[in-house]
N, C-alpha and C positions, 0 to 999 in steps of 0.2 A: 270257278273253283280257285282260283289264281288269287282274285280280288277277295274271296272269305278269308283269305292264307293271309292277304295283306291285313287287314282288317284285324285278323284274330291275334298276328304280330304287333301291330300299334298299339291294340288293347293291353298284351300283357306288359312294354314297353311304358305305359301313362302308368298301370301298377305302381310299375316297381317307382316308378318316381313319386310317386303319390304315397309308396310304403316308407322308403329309403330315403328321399334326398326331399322332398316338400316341392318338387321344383313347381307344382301347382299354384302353389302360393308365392307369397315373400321368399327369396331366397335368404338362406340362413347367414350370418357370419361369424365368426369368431371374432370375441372383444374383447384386444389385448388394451393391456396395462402401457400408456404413455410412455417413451422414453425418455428420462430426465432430461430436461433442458439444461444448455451450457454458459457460463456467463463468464468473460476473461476480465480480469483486471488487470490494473498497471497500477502496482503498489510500489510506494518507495522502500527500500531495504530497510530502514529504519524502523518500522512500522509492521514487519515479518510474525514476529509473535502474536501480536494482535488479530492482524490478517486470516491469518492460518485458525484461529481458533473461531473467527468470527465465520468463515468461510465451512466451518464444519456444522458449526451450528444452526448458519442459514440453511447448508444444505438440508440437514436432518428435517428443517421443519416445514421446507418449500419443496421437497424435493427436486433439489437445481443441484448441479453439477457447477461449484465456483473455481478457476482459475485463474492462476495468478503469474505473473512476471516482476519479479523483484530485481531493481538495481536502480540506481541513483538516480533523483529527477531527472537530470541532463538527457542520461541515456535513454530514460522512456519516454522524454518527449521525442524525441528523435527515431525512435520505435515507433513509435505512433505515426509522424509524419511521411516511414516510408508506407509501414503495413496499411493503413487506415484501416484497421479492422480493432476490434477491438469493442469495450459497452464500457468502463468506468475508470475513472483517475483517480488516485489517492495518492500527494508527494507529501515531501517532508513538510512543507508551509505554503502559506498564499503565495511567495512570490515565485515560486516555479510555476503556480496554478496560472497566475497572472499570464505568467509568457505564454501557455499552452490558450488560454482563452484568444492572446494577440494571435496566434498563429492559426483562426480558427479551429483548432484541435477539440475542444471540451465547452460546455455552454455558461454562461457568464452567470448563474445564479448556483453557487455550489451552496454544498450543508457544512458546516462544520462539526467538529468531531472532539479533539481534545485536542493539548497543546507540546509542545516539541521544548524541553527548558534545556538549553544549553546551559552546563558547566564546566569548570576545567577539572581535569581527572588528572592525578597523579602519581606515580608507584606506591604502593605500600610503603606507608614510615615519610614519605616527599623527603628524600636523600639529598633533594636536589633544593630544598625547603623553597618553593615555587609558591606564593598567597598572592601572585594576583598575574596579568596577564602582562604586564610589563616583565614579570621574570621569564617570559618566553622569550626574551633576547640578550639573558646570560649567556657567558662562555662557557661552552660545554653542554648545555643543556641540547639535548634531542626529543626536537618537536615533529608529533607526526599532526596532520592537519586534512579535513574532507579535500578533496577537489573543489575550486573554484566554481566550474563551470557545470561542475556534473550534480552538486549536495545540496541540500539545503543547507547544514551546517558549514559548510565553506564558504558555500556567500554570506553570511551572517559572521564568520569571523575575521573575512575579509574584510567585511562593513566595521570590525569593531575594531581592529588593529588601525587601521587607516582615521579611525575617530581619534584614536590615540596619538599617532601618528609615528605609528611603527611595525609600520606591515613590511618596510625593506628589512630591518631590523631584525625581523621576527623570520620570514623567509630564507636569511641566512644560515639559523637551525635547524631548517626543515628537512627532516629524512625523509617524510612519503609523504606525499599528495595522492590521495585515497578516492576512487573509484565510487567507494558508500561506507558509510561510517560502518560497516562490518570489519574492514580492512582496519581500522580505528583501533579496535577494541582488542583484534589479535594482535595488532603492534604492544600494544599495553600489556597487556595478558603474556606476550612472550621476553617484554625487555628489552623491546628493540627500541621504543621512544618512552622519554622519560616524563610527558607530559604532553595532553593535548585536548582540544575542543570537542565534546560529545553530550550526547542529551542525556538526562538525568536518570532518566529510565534503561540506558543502554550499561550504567555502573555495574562492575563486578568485584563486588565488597572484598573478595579475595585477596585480588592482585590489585588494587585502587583504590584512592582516596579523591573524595569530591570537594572541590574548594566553591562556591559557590560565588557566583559573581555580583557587583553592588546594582544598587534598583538600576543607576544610572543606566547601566551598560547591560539591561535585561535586554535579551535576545530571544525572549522568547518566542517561539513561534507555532500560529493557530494550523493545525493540519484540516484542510479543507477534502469536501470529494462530491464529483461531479461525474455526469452522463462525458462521453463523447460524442462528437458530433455528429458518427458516423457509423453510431450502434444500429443496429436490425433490431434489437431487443428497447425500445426505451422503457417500456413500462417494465418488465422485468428488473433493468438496471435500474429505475427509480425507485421500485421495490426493495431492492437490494440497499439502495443508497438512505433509504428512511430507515433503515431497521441499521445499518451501522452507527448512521447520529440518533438511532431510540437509544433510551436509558438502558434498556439492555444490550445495545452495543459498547456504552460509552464505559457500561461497566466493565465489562470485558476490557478495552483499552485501562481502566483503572486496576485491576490485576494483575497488569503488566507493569506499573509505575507508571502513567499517563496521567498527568491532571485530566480534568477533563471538561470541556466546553460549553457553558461559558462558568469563568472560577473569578471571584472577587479578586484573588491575587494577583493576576494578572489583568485587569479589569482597564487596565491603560494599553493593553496591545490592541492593535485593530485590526478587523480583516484586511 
């Protein structure tokens, strides 16, 4: 009797499993929807408008989650080198890319994108009547200027003053040595410097006037962008990195005031 009791319990126990759960067969599962993949960049400040809108739209159409850290090449190389974490570089121009390649950081075959055109910006009305880069070492005049060691733009007008040969000259003006040409623009924008070195795209017709510089002294510069070394994601980030140098990224960069890469006008700068 014991043993029909067990028997007649199993029976209805395989039931319910066989009514309720399939556990007879395949066991069932629920199939959820992937969680967006993450992808970080290391953008130069310069380059914030662009970024931000290119990162919205890759998102929308990859479903990827893009993030960013923006501040002066200097510093994100230097971010880089402690975190090593990290999937893409985008600085103001080749030669911060250059150093980040020497320091194994990012891999030595990047894409280009569009170009960085340094001009000089001056207040509204030039009070200071400033037409070329030698009036950055009049009296009186307050010059705010990128960081050296942190911009692209700093090393590029540090290269050009020193062509001149008046970067002590010019240093003695200087009110702010700038972190990222952000710092740049609010000094202009509020009065605080009466002229100084910024890319053409960064002008605010408002409060500024752009003197533009002779072919000689073009400084332009090609904004490059690459993997790092030490992405978990490459294909992802090379994903990401084709579709910033496609034509519809480079247009997005062109909406912002970015020439864009490669432009006959510039056709003498090289990577």
């Amino acid at each position: 009797m014991q043993r029909q009791n067990i028997l007649a319990i199993l029976t209805l126990v395989l039931a319910g499993c066989i009514l309720f759960t399939g556990c007879t067969g395949t066991q069932s599962t629920t199939v959820t929807e992937p969680a967006d993949e993450t992808l970080f960049v290391y953008s130069g400040a310069g380059l914030k408008a662009p970024m931000q809108e290119i990162g919205t739209v890759f998102g929308e159409k990859y479903g990827v989650t893009v993030e960013y850290t923006y501040a002066g090449s200097g510093a994100l190389i230097t971010q880089m080198e402690l975190a090593q974490k990290g999937d893409v570089f985008i600085p103001g121009g080749t030669p911060d890319y250059a150093i980040a390649v020497n320091k194994g950081l990012v891999s030595d075959d990047p894409q280009y994108v569009a170009y960085h055109v340094p001009v000089i910006a001056v207040a509204k009305g030039n009070p200071k009547k400033i037409t070329c880069v030698e009036d950055f070492t009049k009296s009186g005049v307050k010059v705010a200027l990128g960081g050296i060691n942190e911009t692209a733009i700093g090393k590029a007008g540090d290269k050009l003053f020193k062509k001149h040969g008046i970067a002590d000259a010019v240093e003695e003006n200087v009110v702010l040595r700038a972190p990222t040409i952000n710092e740049l623009i609010v000094a202009m924008n509020m009065g605080t410097a009466d002229a100084t070195l910024i890319t053409i795209d960064k002008m605010n017709v408002q409060t500024m006037e752009a003197i533009e510089l002779p072919l000689e002294d073009n400084m332009a510069l090609i904004v490059p962008i690459g993997t790092t070394t030490f992405t978990k994601k490459a294909d992802l980030a090379g994903q990401y990195i084709d579709f910033v140098a496609s034509d519809e990224g480079k247009a997005i960069f062109a909406r912002h005031g970015f020439p864009t890469y490669p432009d006959p006008t510039y056709a003498g700068i090289m990577p």
